[in-house]
TORVEXPA-841549 format. One record per residue (C-alpha): residue number from 0; residue in three letters; x, y, z. Coordinates in steps of 0.02 Angstrom, whole numbers, always signed. Each point is the difference from the previous one (the first is absolute). Layout:
N
- NUM/ALA/X/Y/Z .
...
end
This chain:
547
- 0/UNK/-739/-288/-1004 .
- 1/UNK/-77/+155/-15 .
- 2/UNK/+82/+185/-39 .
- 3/UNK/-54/+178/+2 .
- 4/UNK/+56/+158/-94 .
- 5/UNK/+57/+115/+122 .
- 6/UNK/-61/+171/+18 .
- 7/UNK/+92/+135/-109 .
- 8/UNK/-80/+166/+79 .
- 9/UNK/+146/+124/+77 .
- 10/UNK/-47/+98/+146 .
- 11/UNK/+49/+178/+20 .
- 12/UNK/+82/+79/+140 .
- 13/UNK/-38/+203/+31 .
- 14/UNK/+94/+87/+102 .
- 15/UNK/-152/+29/+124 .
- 16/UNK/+31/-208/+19 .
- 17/UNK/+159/+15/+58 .
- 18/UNK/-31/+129/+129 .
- 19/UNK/-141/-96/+55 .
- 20/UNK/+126/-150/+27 .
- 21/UNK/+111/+79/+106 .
- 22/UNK/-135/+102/+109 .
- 23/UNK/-61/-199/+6 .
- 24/UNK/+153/-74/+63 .
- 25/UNK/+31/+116/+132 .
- 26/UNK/-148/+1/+69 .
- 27/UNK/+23/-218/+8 .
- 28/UNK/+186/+29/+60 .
- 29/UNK/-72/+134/+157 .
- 30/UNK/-159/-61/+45 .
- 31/UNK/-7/-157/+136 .
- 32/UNK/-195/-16/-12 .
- 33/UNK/-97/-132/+124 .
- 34/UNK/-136/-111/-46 .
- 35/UNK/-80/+60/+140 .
- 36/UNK/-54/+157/-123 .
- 37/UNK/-58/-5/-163 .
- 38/UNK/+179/+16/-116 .
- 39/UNK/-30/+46/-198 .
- 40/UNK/+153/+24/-72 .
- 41/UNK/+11/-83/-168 .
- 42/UNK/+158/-113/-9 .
- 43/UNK/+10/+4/-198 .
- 44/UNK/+96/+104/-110 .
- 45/UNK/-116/+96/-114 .
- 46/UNK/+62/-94/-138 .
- 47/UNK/+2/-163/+67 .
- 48/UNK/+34/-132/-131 .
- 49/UNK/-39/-176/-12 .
- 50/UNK/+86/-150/-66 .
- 51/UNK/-64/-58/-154 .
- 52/UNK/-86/-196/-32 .
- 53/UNK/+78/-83/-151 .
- 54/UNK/-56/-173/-8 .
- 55/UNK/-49/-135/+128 .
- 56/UNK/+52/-205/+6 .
- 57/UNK/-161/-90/+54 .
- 58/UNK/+30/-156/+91 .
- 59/UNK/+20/-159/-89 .
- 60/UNK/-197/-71/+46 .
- 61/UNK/+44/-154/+87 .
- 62/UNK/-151/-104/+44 .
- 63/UNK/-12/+37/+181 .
- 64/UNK/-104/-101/+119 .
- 65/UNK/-151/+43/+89 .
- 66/UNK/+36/+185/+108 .
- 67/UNK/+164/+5/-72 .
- 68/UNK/+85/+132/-102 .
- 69/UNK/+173/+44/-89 .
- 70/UNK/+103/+103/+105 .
- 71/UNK/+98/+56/-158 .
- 72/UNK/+147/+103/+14 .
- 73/UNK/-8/+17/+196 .
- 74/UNK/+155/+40/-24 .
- 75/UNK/+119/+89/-126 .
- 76/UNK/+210/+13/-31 .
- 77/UNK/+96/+89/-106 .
- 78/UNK/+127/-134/-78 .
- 79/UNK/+118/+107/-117 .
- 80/UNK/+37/-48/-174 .
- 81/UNK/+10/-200/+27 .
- 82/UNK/+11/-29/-177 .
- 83/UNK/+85/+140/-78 .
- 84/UNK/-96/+73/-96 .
- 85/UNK/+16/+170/+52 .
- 86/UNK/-186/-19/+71 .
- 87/UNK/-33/+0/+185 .
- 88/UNK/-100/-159/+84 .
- 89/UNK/-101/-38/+143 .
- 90/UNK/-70/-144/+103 .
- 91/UNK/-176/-34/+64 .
- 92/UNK/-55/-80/+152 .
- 93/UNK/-156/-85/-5 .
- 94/UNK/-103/-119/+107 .
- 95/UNK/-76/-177/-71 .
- 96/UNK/-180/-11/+18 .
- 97/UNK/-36/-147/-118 .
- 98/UNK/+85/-151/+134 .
- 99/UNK/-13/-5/+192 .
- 100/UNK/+118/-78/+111 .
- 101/UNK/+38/-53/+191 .
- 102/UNK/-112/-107/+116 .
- 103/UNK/-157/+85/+0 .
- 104/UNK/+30/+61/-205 .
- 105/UNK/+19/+189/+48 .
- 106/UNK/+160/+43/-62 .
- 107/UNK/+58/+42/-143 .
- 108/UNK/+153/+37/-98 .
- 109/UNK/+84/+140/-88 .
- 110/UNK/+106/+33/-142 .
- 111/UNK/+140/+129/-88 .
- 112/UNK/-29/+68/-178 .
- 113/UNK/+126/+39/-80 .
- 114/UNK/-56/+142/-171 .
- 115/UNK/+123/+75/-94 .
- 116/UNK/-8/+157/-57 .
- 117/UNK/-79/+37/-176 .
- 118/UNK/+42/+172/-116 .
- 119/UNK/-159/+117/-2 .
- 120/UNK/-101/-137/+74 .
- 121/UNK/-41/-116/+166 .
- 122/UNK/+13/-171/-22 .
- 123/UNK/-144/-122/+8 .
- 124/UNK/-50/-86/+162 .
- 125/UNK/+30/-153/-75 .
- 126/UNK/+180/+38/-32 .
- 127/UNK/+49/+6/+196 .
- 128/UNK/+153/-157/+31 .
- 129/UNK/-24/-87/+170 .
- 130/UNK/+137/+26/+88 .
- 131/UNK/-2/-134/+148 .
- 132/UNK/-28/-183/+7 .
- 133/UNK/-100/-107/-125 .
- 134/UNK/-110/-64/+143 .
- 135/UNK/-140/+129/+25 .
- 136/UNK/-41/-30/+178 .
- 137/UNK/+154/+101/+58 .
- 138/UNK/+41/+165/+66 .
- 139/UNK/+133/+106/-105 .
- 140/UNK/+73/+153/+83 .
- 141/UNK/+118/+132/-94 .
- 142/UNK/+168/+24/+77 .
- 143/UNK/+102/+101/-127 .
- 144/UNK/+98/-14/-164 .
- 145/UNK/+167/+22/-50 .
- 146/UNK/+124/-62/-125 .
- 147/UNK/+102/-135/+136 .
- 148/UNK/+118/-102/-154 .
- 149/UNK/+45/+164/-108 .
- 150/UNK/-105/-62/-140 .
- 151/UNK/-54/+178/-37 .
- 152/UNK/-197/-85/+28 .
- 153/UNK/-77/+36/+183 .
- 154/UNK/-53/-156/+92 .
- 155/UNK/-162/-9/+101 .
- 156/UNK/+15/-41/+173 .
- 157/UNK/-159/-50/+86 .
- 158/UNK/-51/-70/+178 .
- 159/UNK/-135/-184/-35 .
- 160/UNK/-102/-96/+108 .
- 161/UNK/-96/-150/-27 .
- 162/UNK/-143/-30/+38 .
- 163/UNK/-34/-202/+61 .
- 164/UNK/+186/-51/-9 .
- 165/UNK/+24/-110/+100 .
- 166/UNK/+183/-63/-55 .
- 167/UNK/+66/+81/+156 .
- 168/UNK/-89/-45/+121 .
- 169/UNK/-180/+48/+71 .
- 170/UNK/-98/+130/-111 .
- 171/UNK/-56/+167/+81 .
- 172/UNK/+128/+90/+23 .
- 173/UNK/+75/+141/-108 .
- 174/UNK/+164/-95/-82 .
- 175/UNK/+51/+103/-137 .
- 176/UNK/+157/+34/-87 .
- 177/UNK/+109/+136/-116 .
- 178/UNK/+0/-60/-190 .
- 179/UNK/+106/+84/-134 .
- 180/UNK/-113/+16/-156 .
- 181/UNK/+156/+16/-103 .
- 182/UNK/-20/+123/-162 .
- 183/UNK/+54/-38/-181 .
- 184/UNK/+38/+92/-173 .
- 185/UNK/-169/-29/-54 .
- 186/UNK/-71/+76/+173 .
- 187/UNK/-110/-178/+45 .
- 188/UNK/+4/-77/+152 .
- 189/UNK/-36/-188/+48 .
- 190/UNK/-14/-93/+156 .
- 191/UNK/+136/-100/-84 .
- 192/UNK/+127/+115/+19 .
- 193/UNK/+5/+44/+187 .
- 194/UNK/+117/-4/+158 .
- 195/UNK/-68/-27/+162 .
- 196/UNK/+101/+88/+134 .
- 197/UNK/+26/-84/+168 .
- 198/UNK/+0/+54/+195 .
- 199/UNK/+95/-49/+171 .
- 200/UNK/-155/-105/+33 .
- 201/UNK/-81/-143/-100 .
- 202/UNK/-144/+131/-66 .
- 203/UNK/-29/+139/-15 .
- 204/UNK/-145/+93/+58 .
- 205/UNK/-49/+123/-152 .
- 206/UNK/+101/+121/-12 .
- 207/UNK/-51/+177/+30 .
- 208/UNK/+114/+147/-111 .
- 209/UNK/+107/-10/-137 .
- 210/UNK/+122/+125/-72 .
- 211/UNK/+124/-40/-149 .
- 212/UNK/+138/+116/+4 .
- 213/UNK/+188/+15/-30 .
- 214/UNK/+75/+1/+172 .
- 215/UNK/+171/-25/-24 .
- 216/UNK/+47/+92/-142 .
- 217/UNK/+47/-144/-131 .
- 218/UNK/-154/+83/-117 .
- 219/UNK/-89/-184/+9 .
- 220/UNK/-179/+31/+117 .
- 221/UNK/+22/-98/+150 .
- 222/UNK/-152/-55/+110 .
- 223/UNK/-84/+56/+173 .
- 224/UNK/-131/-124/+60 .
- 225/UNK/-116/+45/+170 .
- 226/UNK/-81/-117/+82 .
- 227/UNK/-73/-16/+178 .
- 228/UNK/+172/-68/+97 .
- 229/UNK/-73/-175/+30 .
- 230/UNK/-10/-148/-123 .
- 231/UNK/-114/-196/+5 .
- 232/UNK/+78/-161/+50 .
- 233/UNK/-38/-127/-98 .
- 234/UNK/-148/-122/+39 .
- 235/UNK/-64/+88/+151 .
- 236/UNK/+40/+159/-72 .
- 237/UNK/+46/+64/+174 .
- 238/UNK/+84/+180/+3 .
- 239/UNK/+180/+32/-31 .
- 240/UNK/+79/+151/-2 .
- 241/UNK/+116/+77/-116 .
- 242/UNK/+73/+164/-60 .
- 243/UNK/-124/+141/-78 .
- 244/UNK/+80/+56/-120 .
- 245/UNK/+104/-110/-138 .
- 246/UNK/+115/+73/-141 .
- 247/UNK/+26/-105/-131 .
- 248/UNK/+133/+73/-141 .
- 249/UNK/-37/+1/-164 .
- 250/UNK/+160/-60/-118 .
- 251/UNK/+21/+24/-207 .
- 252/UNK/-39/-148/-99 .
- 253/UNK/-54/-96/+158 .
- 254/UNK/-156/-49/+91 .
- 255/UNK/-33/-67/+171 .
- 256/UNK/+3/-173/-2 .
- 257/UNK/+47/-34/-195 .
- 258/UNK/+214/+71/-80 .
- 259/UNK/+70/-75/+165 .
- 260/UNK/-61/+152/+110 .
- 261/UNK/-74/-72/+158 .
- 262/UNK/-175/+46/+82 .
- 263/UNK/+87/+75/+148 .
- 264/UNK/-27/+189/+75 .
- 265/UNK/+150/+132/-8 .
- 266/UNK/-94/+69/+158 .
- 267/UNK/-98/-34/+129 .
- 268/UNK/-76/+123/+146 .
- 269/UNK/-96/-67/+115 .
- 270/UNK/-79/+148/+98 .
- 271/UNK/-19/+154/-122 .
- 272/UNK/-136/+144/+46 .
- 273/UNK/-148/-42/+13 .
- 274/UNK/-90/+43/-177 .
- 275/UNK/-144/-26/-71 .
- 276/UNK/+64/+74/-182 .
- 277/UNK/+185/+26/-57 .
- 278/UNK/+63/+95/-136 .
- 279/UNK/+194/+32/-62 .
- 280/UNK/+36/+181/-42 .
- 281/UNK/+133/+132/+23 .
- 282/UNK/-44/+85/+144 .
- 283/UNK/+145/+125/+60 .
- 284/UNK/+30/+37/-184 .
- 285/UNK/+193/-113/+52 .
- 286/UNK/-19/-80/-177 .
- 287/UNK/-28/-185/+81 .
- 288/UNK/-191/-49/+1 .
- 289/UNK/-61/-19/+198 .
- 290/UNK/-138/-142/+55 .
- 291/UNK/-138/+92/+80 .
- 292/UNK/-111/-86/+132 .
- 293/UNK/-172/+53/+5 .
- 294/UNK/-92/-48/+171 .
- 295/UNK/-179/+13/-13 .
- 296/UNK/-51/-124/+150 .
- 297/UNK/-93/+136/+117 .
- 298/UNK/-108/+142/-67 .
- 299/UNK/+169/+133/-42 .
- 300/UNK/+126/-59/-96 .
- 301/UNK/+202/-46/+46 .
- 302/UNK/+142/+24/-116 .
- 303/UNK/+166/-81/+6 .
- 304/UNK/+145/+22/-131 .
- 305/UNK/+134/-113/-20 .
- 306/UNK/+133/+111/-79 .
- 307/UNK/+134/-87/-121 .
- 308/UNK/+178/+45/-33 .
- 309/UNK/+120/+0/-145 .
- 310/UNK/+122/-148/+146 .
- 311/UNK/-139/-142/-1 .
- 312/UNK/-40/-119/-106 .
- 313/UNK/-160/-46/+27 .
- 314/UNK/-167/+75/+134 .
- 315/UNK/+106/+110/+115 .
- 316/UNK/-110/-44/+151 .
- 317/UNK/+86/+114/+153 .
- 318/UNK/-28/+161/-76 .
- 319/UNK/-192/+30/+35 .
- 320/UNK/-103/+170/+60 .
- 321/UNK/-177/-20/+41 .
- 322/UNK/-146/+122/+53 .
- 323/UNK/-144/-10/+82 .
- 324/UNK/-150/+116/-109 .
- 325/UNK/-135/+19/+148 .
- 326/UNK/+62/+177/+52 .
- 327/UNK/-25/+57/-205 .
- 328/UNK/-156/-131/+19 .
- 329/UNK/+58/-83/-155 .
- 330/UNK/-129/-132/-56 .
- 331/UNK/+72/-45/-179 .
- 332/UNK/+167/+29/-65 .
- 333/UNK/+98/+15/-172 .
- 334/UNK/+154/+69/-37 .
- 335/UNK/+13/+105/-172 .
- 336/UNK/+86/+145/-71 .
- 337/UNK/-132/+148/+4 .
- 338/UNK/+127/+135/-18 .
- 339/UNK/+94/-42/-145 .
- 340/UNK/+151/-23/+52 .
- 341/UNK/+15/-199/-2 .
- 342/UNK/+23/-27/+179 .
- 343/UNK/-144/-77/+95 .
- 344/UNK/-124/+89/+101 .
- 345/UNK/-97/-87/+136 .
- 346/UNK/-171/+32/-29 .
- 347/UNK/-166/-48/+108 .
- 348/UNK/-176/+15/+51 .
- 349/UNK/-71/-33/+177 .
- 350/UNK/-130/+102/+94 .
- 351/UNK/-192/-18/+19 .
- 352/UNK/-147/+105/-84 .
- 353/UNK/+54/+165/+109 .
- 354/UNK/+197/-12/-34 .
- 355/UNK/+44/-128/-145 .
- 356/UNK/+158/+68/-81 .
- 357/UNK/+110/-55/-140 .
- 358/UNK/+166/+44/+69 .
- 359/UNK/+170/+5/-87 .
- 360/UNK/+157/+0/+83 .
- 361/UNK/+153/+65/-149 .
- 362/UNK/+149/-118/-31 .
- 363/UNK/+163/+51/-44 .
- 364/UNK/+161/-69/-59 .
- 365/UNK/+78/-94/+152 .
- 366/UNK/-128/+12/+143 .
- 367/UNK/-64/-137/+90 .
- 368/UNK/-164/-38/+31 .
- 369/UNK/-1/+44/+181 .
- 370/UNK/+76/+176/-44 .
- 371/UNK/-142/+22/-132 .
- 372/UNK/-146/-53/+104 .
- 373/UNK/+55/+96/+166 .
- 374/UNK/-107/-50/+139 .
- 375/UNK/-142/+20/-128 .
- 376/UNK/-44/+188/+35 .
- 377/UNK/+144/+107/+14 .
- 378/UNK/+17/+186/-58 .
- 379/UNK/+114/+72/-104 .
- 380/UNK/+185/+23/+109 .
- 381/UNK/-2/+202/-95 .
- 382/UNK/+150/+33/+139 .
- 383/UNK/+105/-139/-73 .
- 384/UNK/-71/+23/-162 .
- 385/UNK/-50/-183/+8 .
- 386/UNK/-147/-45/-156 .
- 387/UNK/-99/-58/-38 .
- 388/UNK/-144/+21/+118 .
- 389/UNK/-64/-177/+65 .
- 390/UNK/-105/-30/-89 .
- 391/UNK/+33/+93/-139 .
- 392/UNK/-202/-3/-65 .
- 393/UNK/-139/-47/+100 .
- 394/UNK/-168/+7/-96 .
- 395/UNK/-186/-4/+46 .
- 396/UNK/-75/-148/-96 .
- 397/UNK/-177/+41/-70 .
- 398/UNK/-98/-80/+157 .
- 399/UNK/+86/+149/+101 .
- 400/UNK/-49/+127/-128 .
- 401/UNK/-169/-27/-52 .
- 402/UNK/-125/-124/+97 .
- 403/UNK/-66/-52/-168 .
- 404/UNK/+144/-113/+5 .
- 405/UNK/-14/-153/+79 .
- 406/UNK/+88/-187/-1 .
- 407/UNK/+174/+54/-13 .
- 408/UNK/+107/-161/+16 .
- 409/UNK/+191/+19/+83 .
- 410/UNK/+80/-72/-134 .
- 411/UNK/+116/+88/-153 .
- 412/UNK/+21/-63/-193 .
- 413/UNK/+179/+9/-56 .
- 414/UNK/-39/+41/-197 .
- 415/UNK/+146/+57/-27 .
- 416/UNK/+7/+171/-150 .
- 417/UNK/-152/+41/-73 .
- 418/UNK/+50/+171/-78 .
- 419/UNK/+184/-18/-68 .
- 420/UNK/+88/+110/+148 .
- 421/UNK/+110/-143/+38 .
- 422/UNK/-100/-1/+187 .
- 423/UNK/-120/-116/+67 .
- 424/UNK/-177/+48/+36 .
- 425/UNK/-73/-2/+178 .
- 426/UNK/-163/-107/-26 .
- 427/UNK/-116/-32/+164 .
- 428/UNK/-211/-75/+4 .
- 429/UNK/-135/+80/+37 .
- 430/UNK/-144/-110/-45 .
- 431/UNK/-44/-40/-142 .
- 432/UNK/+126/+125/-70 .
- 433/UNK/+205/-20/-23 .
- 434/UNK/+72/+146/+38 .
- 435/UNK/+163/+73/-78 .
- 436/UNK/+84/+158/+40 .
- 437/UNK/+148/+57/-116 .
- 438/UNK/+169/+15/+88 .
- 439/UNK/+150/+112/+3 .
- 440/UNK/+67/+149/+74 .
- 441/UNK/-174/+55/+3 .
- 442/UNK/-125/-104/+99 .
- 443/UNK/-175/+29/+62 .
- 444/UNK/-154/-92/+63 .
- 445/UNK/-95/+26/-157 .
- 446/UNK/-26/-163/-110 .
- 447/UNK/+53/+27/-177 .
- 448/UNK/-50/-170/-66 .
- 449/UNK/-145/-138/+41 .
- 450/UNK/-55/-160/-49 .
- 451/UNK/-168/-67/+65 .
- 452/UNK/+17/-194/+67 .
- 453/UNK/-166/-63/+46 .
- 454/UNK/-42/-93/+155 .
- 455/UNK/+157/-76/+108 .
- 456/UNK/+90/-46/-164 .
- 457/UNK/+140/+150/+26 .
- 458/UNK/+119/-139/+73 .
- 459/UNK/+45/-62/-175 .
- 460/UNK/+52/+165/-88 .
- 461/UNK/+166/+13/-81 .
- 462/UNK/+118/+52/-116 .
- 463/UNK/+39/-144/-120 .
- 464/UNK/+112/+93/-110 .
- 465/UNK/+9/+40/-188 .
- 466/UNK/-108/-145/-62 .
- 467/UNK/-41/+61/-161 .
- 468/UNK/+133/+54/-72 .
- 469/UNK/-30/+195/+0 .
- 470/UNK/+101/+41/+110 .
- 471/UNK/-95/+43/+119 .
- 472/UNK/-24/-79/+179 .
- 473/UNK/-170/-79/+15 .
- 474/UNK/-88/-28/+176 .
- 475/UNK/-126/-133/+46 .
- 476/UNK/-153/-76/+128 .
- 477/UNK/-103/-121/+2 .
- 478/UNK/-191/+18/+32 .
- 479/UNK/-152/-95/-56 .
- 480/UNK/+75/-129/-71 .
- 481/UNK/+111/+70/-105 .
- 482/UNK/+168/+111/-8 .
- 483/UNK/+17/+152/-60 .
- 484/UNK/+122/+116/-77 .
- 485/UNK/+42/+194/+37 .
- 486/UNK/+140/+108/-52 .
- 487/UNK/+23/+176/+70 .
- 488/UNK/-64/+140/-112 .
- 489/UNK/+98/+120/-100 .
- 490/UNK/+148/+81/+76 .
- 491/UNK/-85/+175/-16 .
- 492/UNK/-166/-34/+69 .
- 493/UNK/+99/-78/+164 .
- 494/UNK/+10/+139/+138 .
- 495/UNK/+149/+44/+71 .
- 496/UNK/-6/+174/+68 .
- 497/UNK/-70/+50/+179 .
- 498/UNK/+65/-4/+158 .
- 499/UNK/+160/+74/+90 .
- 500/UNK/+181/-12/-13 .
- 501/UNK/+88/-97/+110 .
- 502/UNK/+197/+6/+2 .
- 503/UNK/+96/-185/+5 .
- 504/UNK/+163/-36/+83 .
- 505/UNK/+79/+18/-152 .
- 506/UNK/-1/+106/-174 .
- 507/UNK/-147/-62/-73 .
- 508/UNK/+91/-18/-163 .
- 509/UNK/+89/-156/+84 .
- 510/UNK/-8/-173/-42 .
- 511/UNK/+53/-132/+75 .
- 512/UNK/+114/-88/-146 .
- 513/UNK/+13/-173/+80 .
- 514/UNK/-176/-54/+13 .
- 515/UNK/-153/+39/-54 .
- 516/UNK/-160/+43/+100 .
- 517/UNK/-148/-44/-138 .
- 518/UNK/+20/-150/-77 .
- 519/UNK/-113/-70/-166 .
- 520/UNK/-71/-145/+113 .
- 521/UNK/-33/+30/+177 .
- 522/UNK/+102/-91/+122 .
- 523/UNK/-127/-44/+136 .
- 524/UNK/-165/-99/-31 .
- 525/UNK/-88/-2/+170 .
- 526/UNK/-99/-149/+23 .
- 527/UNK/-68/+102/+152 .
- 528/UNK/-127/+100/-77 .
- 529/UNK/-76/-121/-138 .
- 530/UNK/-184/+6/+12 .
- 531/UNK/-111/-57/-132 .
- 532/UNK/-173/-49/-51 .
- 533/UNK/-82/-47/-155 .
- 534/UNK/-134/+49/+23 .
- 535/UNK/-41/+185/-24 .
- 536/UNK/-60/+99/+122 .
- 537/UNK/-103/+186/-64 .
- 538/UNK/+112/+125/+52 .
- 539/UNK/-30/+191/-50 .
- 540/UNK/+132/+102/-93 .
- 541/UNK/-5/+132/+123 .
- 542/UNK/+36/-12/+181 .
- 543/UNK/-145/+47/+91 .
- 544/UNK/-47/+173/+29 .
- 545/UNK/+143/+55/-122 .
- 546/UNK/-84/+93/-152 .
end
């Protein structure tokens, strides 16, 4: 483990800056340049800042075999505070290079780390728990956590499959199950202390999603497990199908399987939206969390929303609105609160080099998603006096503005608050840069902050959380090997100004009191756009042609 000082210099801002700013920002908001002409219109604010390198976690130097290297931290997850320490901790994905597996010794397996968060410091590599099965030739997947008995410790739940097991029948075949990694005072957990959860069908095949969540109110996390809809026989492990989606609730003092509680699902649903992520947040601002669908099958996204209501007890499953995002061109979707006012905004990217646009259409306490998204590019209704316009923003992304820019990817980070507004950041790629643009009533196309990711290892960046101890979120990616650390920089040296003023459906000094639109941890981690190599590739720190 390595760390470095950060840097301590303070950057001015004259009041020529600022006017340069805004003359920028109109000029991005107006102009609709082509590639088909030369476009040089720098996308950065003048005072640009960067996020600042703290320290790194190398990987842990297994002996690898011949052309073989550690994928370490391929992927990374915020876990909370699992052993209450008031310190924020995180798990690590990595793959096993040291053992190969299948018939023609090509495979190999992969593992959890668990590190807990240390005061003023990272923890060593060493120090990561392996969270999964004891055999190494095994695939772990992370579903979610949640605290399912009302310990007051979260449990782990994870998705394994074996590699070679052939105690059900012929091998091959991706039999997995959900295990309950169940957490203790001391904030260990052992393969001895599990649950595995059953399905409709003999096996399972591995799950897909997880999401740990109190659903009906009793203030004990219940659990929603994905998988595909079909399930192994046993022996011939011929298909069988079953529902999607299971709910299994979570009790106090009890545990599936051990107390007297049975194994057996409060729910089933056996043909949900499609999805290829979920996540459970308060949409419509209705003060009941909603299960959003995210479709990501074809090239533009679909979204479906299963609203809940205060009369069921469980997944309300008739209430659903979904929209189709190929009229907005919406490539990659999240839904965060940009404007402050703790209702969710829909916000996406789509486009190609000539037109890419980040594009935000405004929520508002008790519309639906169908109001908010329109047909995908309405005007403003000024006769009615109907707002806000749909959408609200629509920004140039730097590949319109400047044809320096090139390798944008259609994909958004959801990193939550960087610079204590109490709204999330809008964070796109351009490669090898992550761009983030400061939020609010004011919005522009300029980027405020950036964080150089070399090669295609911008997949893995998150926020992990406060992992220090300083109260302070931390962010993370993994790149040659090794993971490394950012925060944001100094509140002041963050730009914030630029732009124009765009009026909401509401008073802006509004919030929504019954949910809330940033949260510490983001609520979506979307397998989808994980790419990563070890090995680095020479990237510049400036796009080309940009000076």
């Amino acid at each position: 483990m390595k760390r470095t000082d950060q840097p301590t210099h303070r950057r001015s801002r004259a009041p020529v800056e600022v006017a340069i700013a805004v003359a920028i920002a109109v000029l991005c908001l107006l102009a609709t340049p082509t590639h088909s002409q030369e476009t040089r219109i720098d996308p950065r604010h003048p005072s640009v800042a960067w996020l600042q390198e703290w320290g790194t976690i190398d990987g842990t130097n297994l002996q690898c075999l011949p052309g073989w290297y550690e994928s370490f931290g391929q992927n990374i997850v915020p876990a909370g505070d699992l052993n209450h320490d008031h310190i924020g901790d995180f798990l690590l994905e990595r793959l096993r290079c040291d053992t190969a597996f299948g018939p023609n010794k090509t495979t190999r397996g992969n593992e959890w780390l668990l590190f807990y968060g240390k005061k003023n410091q990272l923890p060593k590599p060493e120090e990561g728990i392996r969270i999964g099965p004891t055999e190494i030739g095994s695939v772990t997947t992370f579903l979610c956590t949640g605290d399912f008995d009302g310990d007051g410790y979260r449990d782990i739940v994870s998705g394994i499959h074996l590699y070679n097991d052939t105690s059900q029948g012929p091998t091959g075949r991706d039999v997995g199950m959900p295990v309950i990694f169940w957490g203790k005072e001391d904030g260990k957990y052992s393969t001895s202390d599990t649950t595995r959860l059953p399905c409709d069908a003999p096996l399972w095949i591995t799950p897909s999603f997880g999401i740990g969540a109190d659903i009906n109110g009793d203030h004990i996390d219940d659990l929603i497990i994905q998988g595909t809809g079909s399930g192994f026989s046993r022996g011939s492990l011929s298909l069988v199908k079953i529902p999607k989606i299971y709910v299994f609730g979570g009790s106090k003092g009890k545990r599936w399987g051990r107390d007297g509680k049975d194994y057996a699902p409060v729910q089933r649903w056996w043909n949900p939206p499609k999805t290829s992520k979920m996540s459970y947040r308060d949409h419509d601002c209705s003060g009941q969390k909603d299960l959003i669908f995210h479709d990501k099958e074809r090239a533009v996204e679909k979204i479906s929303i299963a609203y809940q209501h205060d009369t069921s007890n469980w997944l309300d499953t008739t209430d659903i609105e979904m929209i189709d995002l190929w009229k907005a061109n919406g490539r990659f979707v999240l839904f965060q609160d940009v404007s402050g006012d703790n209702v969710l905004d829909l916000v996406l990217i789509g486009g190609d080099f000539s037109n890419q646009r980040i594009k935000v259409f405004a929520g508002k306490a008790g519309q639906r998603l169908t109001e908010q998204y329109g047909d995908g590019w309405d005007s403003a209704d000024i006769a009615n006096k109907r707002f806000p316009l749909r959408p609200w923003v629509s920004m140039p992304t730097p590949t319109v503005l400047h044809d320096g820019w090139a390798g944008s990817e259609h994909v958004l980070f959801d990193l939550g608050d960087i610079n204590a507004d109490k709204r999330s950041e809008i964070v796109a790629h351009s490669s090898p840069f992550i761009l983030i643009y400061t939020t609010g009533r004011t919005l522009d196309s300029l980027i405020d902050v950036m964080v150089n990711i070399p090669a295609d290892s911008w997949g893995t960046f998150r926020r992990v959380g406060d992992i220090d101890g300083s109260g302070t979120a931390s962010f993370a990616a993994s790149w040659d090997g090794n993971v490394h650390f950012m925060k944001a920089p100094p509140v002041d040296e963050i730009p914030t100004y630029g732009g124009r003023l765009r009026d909401l459906p509401h008073p802006i000094d509004f919030r929504c009191q019954l949910s809330s639109g940033v949260d510490d941890l983001p609520m979506e981690y979307p397998q989808d756009q994980i790419k990563f190599s070890s090995r680095q590739i020479e990237a510049t720190t400036t796009p080309r042609g940009v000076p």
